[in-house]
PDB file of N, H, CA, C and O in Angstrom:
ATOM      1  N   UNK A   1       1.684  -6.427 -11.581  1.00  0.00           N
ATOM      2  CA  UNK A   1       1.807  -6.035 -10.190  1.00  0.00           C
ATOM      3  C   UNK A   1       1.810  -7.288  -9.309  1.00  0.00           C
ATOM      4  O   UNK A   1       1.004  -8.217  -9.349  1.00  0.00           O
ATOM      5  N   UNK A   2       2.956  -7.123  -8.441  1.00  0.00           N
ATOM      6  H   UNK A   2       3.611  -6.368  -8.409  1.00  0.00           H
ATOM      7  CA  UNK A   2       3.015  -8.333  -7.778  1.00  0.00           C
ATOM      8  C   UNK A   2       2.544  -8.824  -6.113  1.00  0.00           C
ATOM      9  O   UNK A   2       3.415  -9.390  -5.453  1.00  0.00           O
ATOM     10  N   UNK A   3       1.527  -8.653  -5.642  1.00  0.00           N
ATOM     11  H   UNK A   3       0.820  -8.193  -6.178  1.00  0.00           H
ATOM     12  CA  UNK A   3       1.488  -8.623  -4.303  1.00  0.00           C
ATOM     13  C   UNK A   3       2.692  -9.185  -3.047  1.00  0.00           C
ATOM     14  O   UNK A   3       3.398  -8.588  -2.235  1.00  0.00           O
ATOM     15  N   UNK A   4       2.491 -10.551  -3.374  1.00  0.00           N
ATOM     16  H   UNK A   4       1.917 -11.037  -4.033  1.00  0.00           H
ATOM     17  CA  UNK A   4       3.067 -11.738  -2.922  1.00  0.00           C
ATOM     18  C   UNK A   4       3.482 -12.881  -3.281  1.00  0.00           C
ATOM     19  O   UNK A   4       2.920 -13.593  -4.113  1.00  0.00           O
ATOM     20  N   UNK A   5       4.403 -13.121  -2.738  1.00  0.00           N
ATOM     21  H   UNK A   5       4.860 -12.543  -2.062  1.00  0.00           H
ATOM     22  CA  UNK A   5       5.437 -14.409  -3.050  1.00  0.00           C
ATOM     23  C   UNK A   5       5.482 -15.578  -2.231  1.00  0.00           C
ATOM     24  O   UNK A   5       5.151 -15.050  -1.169  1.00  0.00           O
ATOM     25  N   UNK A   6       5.606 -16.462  -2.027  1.00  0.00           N
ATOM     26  H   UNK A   6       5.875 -16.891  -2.889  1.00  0.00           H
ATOM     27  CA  UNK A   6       5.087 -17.626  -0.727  1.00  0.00           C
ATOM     28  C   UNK A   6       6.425 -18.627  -1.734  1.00  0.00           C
ATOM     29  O   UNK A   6       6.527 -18.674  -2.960  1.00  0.00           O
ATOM     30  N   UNK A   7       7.134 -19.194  -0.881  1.00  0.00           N
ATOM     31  H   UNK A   7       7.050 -19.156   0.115  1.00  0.00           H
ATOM     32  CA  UNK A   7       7.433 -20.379  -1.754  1.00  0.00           C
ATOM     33  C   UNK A   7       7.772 -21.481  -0.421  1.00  0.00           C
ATOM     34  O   UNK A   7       8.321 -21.374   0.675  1.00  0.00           O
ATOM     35  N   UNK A   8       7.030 -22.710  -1.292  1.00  0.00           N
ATOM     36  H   UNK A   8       6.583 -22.796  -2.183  1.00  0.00           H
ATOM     37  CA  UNK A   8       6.898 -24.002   0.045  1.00  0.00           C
ATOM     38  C   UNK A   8       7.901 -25.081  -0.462  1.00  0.00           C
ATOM     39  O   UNK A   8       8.451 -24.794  -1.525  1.00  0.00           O
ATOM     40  N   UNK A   9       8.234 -26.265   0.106  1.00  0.00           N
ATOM     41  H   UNK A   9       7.787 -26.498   0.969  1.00  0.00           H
ATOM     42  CA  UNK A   9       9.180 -27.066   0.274  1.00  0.00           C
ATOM     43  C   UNK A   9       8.197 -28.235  -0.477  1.00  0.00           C
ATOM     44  O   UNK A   9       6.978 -28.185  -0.642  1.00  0.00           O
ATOM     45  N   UNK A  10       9.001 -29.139  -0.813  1.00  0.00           N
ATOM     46  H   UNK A  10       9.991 -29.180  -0.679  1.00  0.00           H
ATOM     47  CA  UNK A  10       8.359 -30.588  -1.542  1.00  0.00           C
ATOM     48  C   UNK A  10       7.120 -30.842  -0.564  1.00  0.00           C
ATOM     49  O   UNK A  10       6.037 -31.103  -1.086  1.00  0.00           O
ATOM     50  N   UNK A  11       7.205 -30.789   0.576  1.00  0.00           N
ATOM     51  H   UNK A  11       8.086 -30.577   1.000  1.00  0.00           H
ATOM     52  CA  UNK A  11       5.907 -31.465   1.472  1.00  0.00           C
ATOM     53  C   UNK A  11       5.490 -30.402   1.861  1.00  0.00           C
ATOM     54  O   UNK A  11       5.076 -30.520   3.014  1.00  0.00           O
ATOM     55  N   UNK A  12       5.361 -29.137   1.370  1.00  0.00           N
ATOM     56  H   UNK A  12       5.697 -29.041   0.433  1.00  0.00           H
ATOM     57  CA  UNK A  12       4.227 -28.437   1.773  1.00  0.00           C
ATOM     58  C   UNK A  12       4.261 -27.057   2.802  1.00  0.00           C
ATOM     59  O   UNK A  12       3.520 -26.134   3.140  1.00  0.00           O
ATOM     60  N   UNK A  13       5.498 -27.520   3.031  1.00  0.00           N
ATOM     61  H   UNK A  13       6.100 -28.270   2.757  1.00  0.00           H
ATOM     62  CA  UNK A  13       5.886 -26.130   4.148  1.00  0.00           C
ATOM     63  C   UNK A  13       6.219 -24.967   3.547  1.00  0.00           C
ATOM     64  O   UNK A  13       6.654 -25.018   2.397  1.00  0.00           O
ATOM     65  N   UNK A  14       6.045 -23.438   4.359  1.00  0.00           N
ATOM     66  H   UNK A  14       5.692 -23.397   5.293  1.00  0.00           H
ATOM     67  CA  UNK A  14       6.188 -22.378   3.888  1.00  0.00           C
ATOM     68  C   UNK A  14       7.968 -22.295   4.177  1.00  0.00           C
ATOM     69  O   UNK A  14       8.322 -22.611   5.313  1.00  0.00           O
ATOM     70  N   UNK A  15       8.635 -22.042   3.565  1.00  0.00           N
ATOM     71  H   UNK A  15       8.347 -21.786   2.642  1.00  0.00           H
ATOM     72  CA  UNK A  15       9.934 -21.974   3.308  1.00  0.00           C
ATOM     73  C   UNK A  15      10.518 -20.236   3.407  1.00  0.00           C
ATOM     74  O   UNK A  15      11.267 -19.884   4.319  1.00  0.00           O
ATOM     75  N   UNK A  16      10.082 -19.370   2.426  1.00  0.00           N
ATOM     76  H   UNK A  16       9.474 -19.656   1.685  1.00  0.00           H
ATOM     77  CA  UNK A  16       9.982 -17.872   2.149  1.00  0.00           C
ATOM     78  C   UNK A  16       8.812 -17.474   2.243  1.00  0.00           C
ATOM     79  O   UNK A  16       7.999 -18.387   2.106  1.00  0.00           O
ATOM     80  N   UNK A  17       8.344 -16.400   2.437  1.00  0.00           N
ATOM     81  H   UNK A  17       9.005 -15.658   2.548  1.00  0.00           H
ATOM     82  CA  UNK A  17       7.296 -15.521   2.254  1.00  0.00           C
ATOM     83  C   UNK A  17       7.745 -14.442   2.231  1.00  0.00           C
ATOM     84  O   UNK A  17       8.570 -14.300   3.133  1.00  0.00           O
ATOM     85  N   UNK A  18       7.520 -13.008   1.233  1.00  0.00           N
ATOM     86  H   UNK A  18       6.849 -13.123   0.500  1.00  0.00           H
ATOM     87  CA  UNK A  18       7.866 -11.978   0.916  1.00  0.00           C
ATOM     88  C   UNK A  18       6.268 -11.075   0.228  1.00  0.00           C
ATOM     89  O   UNK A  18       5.366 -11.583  -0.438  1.00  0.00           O
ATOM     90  N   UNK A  19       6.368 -10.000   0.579  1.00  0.00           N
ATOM     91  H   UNK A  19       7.100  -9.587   1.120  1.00  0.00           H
ATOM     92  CA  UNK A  19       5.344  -9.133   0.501  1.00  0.00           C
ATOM     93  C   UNK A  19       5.839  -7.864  -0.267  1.00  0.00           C
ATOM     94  O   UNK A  19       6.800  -7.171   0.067  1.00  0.00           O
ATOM     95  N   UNK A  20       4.999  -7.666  -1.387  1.00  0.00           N
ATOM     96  H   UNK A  20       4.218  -8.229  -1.658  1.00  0.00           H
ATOM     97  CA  UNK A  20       5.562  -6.718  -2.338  1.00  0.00           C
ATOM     98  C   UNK A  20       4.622  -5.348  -2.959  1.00  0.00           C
ATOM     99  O   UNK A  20       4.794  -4.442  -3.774  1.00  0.00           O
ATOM    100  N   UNK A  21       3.853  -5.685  -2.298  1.00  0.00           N
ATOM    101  H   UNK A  21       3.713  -6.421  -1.636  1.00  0.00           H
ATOM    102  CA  UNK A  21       2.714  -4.645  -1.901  1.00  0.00           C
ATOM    103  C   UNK A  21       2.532  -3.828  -3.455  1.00  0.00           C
ATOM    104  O   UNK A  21       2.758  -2.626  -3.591  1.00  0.00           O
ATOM    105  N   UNK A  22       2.175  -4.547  -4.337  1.00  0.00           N
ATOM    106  H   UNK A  22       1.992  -5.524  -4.227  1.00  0.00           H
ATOM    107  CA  UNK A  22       1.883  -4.170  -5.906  1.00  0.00           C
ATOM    108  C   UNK A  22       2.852  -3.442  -6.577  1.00  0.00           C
ATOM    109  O   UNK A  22       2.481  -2.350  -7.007  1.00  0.00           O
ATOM    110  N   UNK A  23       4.489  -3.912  -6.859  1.00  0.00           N
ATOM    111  H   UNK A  23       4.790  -4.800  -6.509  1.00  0.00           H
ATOM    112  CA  UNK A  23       5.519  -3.540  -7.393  1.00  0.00           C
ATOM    113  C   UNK A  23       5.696  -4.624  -8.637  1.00  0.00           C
ATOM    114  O   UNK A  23       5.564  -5.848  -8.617  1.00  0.00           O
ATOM    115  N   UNK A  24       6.037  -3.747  -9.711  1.00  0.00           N
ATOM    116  H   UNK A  24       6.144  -2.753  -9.728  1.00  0.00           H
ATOM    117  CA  UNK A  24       6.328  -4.487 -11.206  1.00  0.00           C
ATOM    118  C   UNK A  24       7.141  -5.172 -11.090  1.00  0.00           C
ATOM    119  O   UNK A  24       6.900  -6.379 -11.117  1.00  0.00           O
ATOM    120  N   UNK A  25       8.703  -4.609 -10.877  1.00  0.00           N
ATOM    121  H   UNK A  25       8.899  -3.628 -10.855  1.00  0.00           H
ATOM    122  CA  UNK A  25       9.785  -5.286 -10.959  1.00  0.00           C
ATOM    123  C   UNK A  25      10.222  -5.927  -9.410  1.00  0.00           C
ATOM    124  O   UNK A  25      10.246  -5.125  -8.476  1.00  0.00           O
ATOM    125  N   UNK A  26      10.537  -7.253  -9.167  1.00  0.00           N
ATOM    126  H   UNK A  26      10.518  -7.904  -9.925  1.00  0.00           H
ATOM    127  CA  UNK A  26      10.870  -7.568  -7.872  1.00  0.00           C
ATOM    128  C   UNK A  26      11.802  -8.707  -8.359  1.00  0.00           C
ATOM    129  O   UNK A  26      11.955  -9.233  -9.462  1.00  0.00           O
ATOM    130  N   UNK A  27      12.535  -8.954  -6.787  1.00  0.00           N
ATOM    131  H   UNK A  27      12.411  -8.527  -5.892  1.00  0.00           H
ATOM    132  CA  UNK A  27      13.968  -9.683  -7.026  1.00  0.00           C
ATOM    133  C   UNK A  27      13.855 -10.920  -6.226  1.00  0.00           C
ATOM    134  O   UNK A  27      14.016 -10.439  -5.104  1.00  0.00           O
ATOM    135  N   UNK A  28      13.647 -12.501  -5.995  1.00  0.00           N
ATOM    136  H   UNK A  28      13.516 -12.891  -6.906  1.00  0.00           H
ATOM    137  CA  UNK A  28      13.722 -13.216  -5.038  1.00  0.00           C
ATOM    138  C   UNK A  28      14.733 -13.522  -4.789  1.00  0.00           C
ATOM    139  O   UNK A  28      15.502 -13.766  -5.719  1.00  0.00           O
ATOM    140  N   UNK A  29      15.114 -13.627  -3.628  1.00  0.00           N
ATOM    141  H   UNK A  29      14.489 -13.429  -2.872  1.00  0.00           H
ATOM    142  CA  UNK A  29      16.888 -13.844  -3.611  1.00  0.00           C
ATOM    143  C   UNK A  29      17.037 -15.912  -3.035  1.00  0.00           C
ATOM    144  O   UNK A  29      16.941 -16.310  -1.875  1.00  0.00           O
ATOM    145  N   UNK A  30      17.180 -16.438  -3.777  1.00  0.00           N
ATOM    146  H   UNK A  30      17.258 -16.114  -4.720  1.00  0.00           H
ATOM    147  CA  UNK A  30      17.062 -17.875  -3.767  1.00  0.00           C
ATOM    148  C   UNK A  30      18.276 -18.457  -3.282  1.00  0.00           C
ATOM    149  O   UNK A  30      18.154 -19.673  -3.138  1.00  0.00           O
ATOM    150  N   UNK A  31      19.694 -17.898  -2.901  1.00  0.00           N
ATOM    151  H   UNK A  31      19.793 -16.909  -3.018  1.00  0.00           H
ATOM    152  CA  UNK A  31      20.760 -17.923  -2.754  1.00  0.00           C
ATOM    153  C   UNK A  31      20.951 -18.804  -1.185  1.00  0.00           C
ATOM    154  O   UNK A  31      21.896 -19.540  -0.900  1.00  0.00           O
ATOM    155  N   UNK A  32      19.599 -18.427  -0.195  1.00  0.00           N
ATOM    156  H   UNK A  32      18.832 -17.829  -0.426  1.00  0.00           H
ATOM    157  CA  UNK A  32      19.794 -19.398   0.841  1.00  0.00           C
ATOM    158  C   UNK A  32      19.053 -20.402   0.990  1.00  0.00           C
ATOM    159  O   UNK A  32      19.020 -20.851   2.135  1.00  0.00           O
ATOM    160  N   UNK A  33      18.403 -20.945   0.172  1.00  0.00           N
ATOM    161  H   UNK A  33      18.430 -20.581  -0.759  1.00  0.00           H
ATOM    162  CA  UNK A  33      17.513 -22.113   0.001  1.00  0.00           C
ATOM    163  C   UNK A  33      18.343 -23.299   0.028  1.00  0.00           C
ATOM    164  O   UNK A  33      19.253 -23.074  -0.771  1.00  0.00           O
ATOM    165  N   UNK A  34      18.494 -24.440   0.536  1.00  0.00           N
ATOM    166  H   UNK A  34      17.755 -24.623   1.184  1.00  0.00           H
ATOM    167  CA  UNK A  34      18.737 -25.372   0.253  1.00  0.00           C
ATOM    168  C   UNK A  34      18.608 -26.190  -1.341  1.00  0.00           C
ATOM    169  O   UNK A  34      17.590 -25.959  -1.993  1.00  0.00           O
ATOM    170  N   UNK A  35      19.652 -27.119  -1.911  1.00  0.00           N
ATOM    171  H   UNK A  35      20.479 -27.306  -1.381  1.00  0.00           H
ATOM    172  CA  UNK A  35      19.147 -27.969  -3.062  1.00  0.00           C
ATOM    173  C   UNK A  35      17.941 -28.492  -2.783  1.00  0.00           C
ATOM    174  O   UNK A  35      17.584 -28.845  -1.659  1.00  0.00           O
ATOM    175  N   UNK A  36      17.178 -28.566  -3.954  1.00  0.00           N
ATOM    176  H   UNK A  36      17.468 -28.279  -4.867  1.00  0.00           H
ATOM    177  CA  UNK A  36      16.165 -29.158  -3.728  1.00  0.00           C
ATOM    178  C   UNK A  36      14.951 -28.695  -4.845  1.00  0.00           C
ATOM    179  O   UNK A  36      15.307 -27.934  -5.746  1.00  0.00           O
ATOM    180  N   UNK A  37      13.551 -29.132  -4.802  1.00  0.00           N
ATOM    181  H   UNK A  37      13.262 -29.750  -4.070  1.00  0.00           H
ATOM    182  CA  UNK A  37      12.651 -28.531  -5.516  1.00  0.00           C
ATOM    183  C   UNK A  37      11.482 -27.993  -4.634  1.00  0.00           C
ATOM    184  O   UNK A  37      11.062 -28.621  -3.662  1.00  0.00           O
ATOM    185  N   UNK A  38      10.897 -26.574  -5.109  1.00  0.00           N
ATOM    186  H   UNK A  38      11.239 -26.064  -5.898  1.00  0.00           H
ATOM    187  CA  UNK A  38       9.963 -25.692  -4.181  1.00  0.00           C
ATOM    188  C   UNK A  38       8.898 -25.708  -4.743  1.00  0.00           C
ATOM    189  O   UNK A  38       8.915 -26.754  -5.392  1.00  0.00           O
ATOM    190  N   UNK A  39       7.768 -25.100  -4.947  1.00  0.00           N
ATOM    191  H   UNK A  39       7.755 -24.250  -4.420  1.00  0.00           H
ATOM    192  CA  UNK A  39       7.205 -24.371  -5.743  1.00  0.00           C
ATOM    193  C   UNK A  39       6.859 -23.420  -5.210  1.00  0.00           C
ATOM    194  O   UNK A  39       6.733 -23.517  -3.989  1.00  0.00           O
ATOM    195  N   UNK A  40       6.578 -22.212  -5.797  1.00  0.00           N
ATOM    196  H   UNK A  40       6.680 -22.134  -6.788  1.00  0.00           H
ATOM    197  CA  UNK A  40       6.244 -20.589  -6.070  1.00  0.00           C
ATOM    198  C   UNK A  40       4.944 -20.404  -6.146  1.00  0.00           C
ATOM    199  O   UNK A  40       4.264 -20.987  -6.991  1.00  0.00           O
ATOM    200  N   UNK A  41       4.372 -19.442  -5.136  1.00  0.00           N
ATOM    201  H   UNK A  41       4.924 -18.968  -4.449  1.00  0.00           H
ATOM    202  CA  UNK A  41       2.754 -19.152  -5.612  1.00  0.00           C
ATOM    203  C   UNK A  41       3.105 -17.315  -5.638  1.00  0.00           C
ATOM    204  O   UNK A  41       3.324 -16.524  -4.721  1.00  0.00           O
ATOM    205  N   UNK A  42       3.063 -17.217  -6.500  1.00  0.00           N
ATOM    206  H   UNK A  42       2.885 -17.859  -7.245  1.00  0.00           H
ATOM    207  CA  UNK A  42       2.673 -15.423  -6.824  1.00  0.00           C
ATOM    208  C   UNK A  42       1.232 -15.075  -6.754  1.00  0.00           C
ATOM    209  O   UNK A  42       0.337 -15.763  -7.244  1.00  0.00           O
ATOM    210  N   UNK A  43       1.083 -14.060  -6.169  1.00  0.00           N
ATOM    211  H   UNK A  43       1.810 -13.500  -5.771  1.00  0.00           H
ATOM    212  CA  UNK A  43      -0.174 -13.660  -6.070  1.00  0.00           C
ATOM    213  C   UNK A  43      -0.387 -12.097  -6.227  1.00  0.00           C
ATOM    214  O   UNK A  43       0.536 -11.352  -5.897  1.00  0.00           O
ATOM    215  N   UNK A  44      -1.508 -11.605  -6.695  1.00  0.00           N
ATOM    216  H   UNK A  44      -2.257 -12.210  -6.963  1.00  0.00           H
ATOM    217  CA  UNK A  44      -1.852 -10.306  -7.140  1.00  0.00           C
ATOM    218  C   UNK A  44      -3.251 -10.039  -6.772  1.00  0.00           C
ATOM    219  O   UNK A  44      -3.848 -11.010  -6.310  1.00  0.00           O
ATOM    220  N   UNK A  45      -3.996  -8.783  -6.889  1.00  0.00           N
ATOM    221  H   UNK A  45      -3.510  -7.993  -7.264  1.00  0.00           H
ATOM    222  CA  UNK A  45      -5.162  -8.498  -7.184  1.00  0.00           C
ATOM    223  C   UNK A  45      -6.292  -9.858  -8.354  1.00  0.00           C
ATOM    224  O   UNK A  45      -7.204 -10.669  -8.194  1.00  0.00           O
ATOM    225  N   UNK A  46      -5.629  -9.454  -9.187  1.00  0.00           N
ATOM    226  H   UNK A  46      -4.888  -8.795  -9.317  1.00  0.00           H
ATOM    227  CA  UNK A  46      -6.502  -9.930 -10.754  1.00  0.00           C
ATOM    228  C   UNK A  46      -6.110 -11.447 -10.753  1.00  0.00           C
ATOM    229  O   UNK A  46      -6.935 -12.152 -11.335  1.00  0.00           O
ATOM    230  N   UNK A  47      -4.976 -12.134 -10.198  1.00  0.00           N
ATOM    231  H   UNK A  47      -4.306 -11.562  -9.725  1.00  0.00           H
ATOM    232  CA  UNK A  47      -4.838 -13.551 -10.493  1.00  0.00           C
ATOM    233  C   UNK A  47      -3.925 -14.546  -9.719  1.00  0.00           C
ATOM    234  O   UNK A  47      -3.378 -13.728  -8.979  1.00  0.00           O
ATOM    235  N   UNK A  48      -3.378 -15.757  -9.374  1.00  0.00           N
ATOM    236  H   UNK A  48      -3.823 -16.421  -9.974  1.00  0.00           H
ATOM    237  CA  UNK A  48      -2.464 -16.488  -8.750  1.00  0.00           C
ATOM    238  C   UNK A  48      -1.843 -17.181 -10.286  1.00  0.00           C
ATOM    239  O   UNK A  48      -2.323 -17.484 -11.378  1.00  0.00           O
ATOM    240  N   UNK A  49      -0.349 -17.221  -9.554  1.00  0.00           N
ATOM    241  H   UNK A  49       0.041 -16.975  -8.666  1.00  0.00           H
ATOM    242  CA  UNK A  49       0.679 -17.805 -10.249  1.00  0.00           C
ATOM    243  C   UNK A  49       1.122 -18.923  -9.665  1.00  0.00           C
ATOM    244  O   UNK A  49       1.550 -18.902  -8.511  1.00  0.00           O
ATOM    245  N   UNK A  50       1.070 -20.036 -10.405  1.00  0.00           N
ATOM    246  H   UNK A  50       0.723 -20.053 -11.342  1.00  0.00           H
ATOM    247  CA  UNK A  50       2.580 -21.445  -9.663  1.00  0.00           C
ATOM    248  C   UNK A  50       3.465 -21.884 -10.211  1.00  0.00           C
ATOM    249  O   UNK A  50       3.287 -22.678 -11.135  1.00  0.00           O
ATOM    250  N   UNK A  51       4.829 -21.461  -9.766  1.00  0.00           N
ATOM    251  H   UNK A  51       4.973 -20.816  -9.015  1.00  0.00           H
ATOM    252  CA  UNK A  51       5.776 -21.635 -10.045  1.00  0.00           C
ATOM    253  C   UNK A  51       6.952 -22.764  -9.931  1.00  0.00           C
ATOM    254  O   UNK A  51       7.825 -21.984  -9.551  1.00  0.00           O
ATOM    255  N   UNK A  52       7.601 -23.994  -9.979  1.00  0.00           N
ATOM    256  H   UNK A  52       6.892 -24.628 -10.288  1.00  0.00           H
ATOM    257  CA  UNK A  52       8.776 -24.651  -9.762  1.00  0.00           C
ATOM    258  C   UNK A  52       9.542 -24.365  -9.462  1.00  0.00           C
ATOM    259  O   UNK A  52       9.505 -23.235  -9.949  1.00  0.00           O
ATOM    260  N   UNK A  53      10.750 -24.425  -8.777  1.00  0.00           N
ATOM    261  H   UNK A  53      10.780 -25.343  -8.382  1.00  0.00           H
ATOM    262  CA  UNK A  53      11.818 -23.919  -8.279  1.00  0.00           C
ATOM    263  C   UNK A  53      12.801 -25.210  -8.035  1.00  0.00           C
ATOM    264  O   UNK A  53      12.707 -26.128  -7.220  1.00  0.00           O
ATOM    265  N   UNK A  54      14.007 -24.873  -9.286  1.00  0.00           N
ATOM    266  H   UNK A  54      14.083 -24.128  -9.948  1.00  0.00           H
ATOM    267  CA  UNK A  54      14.567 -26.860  -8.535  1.00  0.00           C
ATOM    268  C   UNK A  54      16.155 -26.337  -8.886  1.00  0.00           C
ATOM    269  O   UNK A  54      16.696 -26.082  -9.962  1.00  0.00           O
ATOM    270  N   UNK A  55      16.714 -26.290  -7.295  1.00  0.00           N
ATOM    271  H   UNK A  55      16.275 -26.497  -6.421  1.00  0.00           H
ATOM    272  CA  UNK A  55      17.665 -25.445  -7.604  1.00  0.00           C
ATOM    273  C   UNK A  55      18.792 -26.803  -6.994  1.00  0.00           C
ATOM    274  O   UNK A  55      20.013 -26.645  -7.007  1.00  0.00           O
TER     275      UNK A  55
END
């Protein structure tokens, strides 16, 4: 279950934020991001995720 999605820029800025209010399957759509590398924090009830993003 996925609460939330946050993804920030090399220095730290919030870039996306998306709210998923405890859904299994979810879609980020990365298509307007600039090149570059992000990272991903997923978040839930039970735990946090960090993710890379180097598109």
């Amino acid at each position: 279950m996925i609460d939330n999605v946050t993804i920030y820029s090399i220095t730290g800025q919030v870039v996306k934020a998306f709210t998923f209010n405890n859904k299994n399957d979810v879609r980020i759509p990365l298509d307007k991001l600039s090149t570059g590398i992000y990272f991903m924090h997923i978040h839930n009830a039970k735990a946090n995720a960090h993710k890379f993003i180097v598109k």
